[in-house]
C-alpha positions in Angstrom: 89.8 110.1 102.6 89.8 109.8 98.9 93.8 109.9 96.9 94.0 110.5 92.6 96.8 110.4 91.4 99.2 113.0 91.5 100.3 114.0 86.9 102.1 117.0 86.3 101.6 117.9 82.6 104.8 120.1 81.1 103.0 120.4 77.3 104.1 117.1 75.8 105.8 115.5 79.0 103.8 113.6 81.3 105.4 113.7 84.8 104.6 110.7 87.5 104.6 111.3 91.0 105.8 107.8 90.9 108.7 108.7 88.1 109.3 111.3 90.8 109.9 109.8 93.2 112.2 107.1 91.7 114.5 110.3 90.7 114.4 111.7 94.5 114.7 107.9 95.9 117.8 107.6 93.7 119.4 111.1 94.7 118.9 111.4 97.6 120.9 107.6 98.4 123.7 108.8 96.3 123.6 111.8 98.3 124.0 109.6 101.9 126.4 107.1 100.2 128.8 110.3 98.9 128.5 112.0 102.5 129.9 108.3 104.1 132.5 108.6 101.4 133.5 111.8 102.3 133.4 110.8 106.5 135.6 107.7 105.6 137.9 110.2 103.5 137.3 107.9 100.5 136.6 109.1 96.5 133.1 110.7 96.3 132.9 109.8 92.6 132.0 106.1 93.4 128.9 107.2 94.8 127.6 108.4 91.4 129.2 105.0 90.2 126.7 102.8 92.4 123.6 105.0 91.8 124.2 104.4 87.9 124.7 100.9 88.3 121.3 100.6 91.0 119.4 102.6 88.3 120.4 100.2 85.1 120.3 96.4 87.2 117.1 97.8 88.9 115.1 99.0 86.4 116.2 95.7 84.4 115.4 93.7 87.4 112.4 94.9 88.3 110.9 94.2 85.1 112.3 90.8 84.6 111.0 89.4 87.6 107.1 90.6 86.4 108.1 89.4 82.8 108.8 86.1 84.3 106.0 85.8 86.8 103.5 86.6 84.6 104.6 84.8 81.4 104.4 87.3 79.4 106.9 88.8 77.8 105.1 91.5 75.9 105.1 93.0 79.5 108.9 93.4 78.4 107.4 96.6 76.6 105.1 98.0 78.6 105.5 100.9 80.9 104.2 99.4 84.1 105.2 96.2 85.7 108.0 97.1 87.9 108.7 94.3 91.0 110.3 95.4 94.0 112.4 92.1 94.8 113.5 92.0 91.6 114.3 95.2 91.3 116.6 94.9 94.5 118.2 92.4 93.0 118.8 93.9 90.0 120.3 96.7 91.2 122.6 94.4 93.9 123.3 92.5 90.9 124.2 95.8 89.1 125.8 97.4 91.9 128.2 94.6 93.1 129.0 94.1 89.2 130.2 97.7 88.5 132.0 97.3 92.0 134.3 93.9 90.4 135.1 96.0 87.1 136.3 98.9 89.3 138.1 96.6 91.7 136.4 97.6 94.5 135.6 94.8 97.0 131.9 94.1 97.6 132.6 94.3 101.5 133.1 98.1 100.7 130.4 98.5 98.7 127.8 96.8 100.7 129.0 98.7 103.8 128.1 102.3 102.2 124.9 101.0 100.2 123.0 99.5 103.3 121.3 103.1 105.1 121.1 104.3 101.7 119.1 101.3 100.3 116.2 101.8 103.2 116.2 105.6 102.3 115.6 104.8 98.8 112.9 102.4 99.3 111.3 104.3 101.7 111.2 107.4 99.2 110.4 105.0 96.4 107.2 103.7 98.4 105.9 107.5 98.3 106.0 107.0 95.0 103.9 104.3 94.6 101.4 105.8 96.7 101.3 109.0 94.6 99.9 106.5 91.7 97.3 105.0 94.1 99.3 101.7 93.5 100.5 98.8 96.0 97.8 99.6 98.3 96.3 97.2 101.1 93.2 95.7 102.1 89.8 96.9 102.8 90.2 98.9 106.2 87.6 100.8 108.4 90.6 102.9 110.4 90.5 106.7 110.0 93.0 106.9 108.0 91.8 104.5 105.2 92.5 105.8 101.7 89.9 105.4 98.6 91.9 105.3 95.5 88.8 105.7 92.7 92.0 105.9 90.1 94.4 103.2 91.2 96.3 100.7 89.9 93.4 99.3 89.9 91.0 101.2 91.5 89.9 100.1 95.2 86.2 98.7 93.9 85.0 96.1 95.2 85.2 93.8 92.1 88.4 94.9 91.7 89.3 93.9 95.8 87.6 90.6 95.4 90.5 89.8 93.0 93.0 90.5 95.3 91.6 87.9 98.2 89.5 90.3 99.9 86.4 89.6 101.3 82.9 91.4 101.2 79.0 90.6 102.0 77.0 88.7 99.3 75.0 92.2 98.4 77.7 94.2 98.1 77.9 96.6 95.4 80.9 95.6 92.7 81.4 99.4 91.5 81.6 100.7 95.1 85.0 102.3 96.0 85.9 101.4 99.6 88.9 102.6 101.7 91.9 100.6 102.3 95.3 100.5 104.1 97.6 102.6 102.6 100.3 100.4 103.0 102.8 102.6 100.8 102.6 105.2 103.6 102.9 101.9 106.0 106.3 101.0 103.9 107.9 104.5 103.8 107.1 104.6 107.8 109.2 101.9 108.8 111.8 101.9 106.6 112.5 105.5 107.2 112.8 104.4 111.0 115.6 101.2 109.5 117.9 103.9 107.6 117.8 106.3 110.8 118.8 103.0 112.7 121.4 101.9 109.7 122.3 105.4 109.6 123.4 105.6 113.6 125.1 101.9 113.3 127.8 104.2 110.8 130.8 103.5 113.7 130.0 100.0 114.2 132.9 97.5 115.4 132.4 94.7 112.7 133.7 93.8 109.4 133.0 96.1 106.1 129.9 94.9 105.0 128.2 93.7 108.3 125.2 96.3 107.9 124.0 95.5 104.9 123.5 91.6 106.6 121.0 94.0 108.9 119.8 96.2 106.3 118.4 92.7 104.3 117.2 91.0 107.7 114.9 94.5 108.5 113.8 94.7 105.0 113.0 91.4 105.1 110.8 91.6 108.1 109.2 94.3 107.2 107.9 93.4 104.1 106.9 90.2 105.3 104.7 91.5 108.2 103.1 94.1 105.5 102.0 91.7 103.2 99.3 90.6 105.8 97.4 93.8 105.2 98.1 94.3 101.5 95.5 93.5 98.6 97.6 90.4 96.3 96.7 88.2 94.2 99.5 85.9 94.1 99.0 84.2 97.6 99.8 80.8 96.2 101.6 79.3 99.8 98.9 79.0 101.7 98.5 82.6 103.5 101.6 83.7 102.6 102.5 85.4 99.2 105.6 85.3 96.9 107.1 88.5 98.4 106.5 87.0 101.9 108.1 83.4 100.8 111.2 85.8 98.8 111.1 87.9 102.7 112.0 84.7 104.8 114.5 84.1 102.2 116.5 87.9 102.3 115.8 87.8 106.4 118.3 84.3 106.5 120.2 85.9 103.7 121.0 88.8 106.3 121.3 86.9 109.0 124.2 85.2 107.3 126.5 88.0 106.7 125.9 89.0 109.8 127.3 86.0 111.8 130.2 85.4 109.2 130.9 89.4 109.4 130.5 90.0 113.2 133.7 89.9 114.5 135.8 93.2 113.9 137.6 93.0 110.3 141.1 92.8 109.5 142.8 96.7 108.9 143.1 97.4 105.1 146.2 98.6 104.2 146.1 99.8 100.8 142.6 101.2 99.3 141.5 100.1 96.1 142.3 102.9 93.1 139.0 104.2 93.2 138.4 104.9 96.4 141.6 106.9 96.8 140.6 110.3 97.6 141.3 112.7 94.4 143.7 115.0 95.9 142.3 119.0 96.0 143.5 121.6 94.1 145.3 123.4 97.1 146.9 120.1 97.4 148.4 119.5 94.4 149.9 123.2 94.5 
C-alpha cells in the first residue's frame, strides 16, 4: 500500500493533515476534560483554561527539546521539528503553571487531564501519519505502508540512516514498505484513554490516574520504538524516547503509590472550579 500526504489547498492557505489533527487532538481533550467538569459539577471554563495552556507549553516544548538535541538553534525557526516528550512536558509544564496562577491544585488538574492526554495523543499520532512522518522499520506484513513523500521518504538510503538493514545490492532509490507505527500509536492509546476513561469513579486520591496515564504511555512508547526507523539509538538498542520512557513509567509508578489510598474530602473548592451559577438560578 502506498500513503502521500494528505494537503488541502484553500487559495493561499496550506492545510496539513498533521496541523489538523493537532486542532482535533486538542478539541476534542478539552471536550472530555469539560464533560468530567460538568459530571463532577465543577466550572467548565477551566477546561478551555488547560487546553490554552497544553497548546502554548507544548508547542514551546516540543520545539525546545529538537532545538536542543540537535544543536541547532536555527531549528528555533523552522516549521518542522516538533518532539513528542518534550512537547508533553511542555504542555505539563504549561498546564500545571496556569493551574498555580488560578489556584487550582495540581491534584485537580492532573485528575481531569489524564484520559484526555491519551485521547489527544492518539488523535495527534493520526496526524503524523497523514504527513507520512514517524514511521517504522522496513516490514513485509500486509499492511506495510510505502510513504514515496515522507518525512523522509521510506528509500532505502534514506532507511539505512535510520539503522535499518538491507542486502549489499539493494537499490538506494527503491521505496519499500514499513510499519506504520503512527497507526500502531493511535491503536493503543485509544485502548489507554477508553481504560482511563472507565477508571473515572476510582477510590484514590485526586490525581492518581494521571500516575497510570504516564506509566501506559510510558510502556507504550517504549515497546514501539523497537519497530520504528531512528536515528538516535545512542544506548545500545535502546533510543532516547525509550531511555525518556523508563523514566515517565517510574515517574507514574510514583504517584501512584503515594496517591493510592483514598484522599482526604475537600471541603471548599478552589474559586475557579466553583460552578457559575445558571441563569434560572440566579432569578
Amino acid at each position: 500500500m502506498t500513503i502521500y500526504p494528505f494537503v488541502l489547498q484553500l487559495g493561499p492557505l496550506t492545510l496539513t493533515g498533521y496541523g489538523l489533527m493537532m486542532m482535533a487532538a486538542f478539541l476534542m481533550s478539552g471536550w472530555a476534560i469539560q464533560i468530567e467538569l460538568r459530571r463532577r459539577g465543577l466550572n467548565e471554563e477551566y477546561a478551555a483554561d488547560i487546553v490554552v495552556a497544553a497548546v502554548i507549553g507544548g508547542l514551546v516544548g516540543a520545539k525546545l527539546w529538537y532545538v536542543v538535541w540537535t544543536r541547532d538553534w536555527e531549528n528555533l525557526f523552522h516549521r518542522g521539528g516538533f518532539v513528542w516528550y518534550g512537547g508533553l512536558l511542555g504542555g505539563i509544564g504549561g498546564v500545571l503553571l496556569n493551574g498555580w496562577r488560578l489556584r487550582v491544585p495540581r491534584q485537580y488538574t492532573m485528575e481531569l487531564t489524564a484520559a484526555p492526554l491519551a485521547l489527544g495523543y492518539a488523535l495527534g499520532r493520526v496526524g503524523c501519519f497523514l504527513v507520512n512522518d514517524d514511521y517504522g522499520l522496513p516490514s513485509t506484513l500486509p499492511w506495510a505502508m510505502k510513504f514515496p513523500e515522507g518525512l523522509p521518504a521510506t528509500t532505502v538510503a534514506n532507511l539505512s540512516r535510520l539503522h535499518a538493514t538491507f542486502p549489499p545490492d539493494a537499490n538506494p532509490l527503491d521505496v519499500v514498505a514499513v510499519h506504520p507505527t503512527q497507526i500502531y500509536e493511535t491503536g493503543l492509546m485509544f485502548l489507554a484513554f477508553l481504560w482511563l476513561w472507565h477508571l473515572r469513579t476510582h477510590q484514590h486520591a485526586l490525581g492518581w490516574r494521571f500516575g497510570v496515564y504516564l506509566a501506559l504511555a510510558g510502556v507504550e512508547r517504549f515497546l514501539i520504538e523497537f519497530v520504528r526507523a531512528k536515528d538516535d539509538r545512542i544506548f545500545g538498542p535502546l533510543s532516547v524516547a525509550q531511555v525518556t520512557s523508563l523514566l515517565v513509567v517510574l515517574a507514574g509508578v510514583a504517584i501512584m503509590v503515594r496517591l493510592n489510598a483514598p484522599g482526604p474530602a475537600e471541603t471548599q473548592l478552589p474559586k475557579r472550579l466553583v460552578p457559575v451559577p445558571t441563569q434560572a438560578a440566579a432569578v
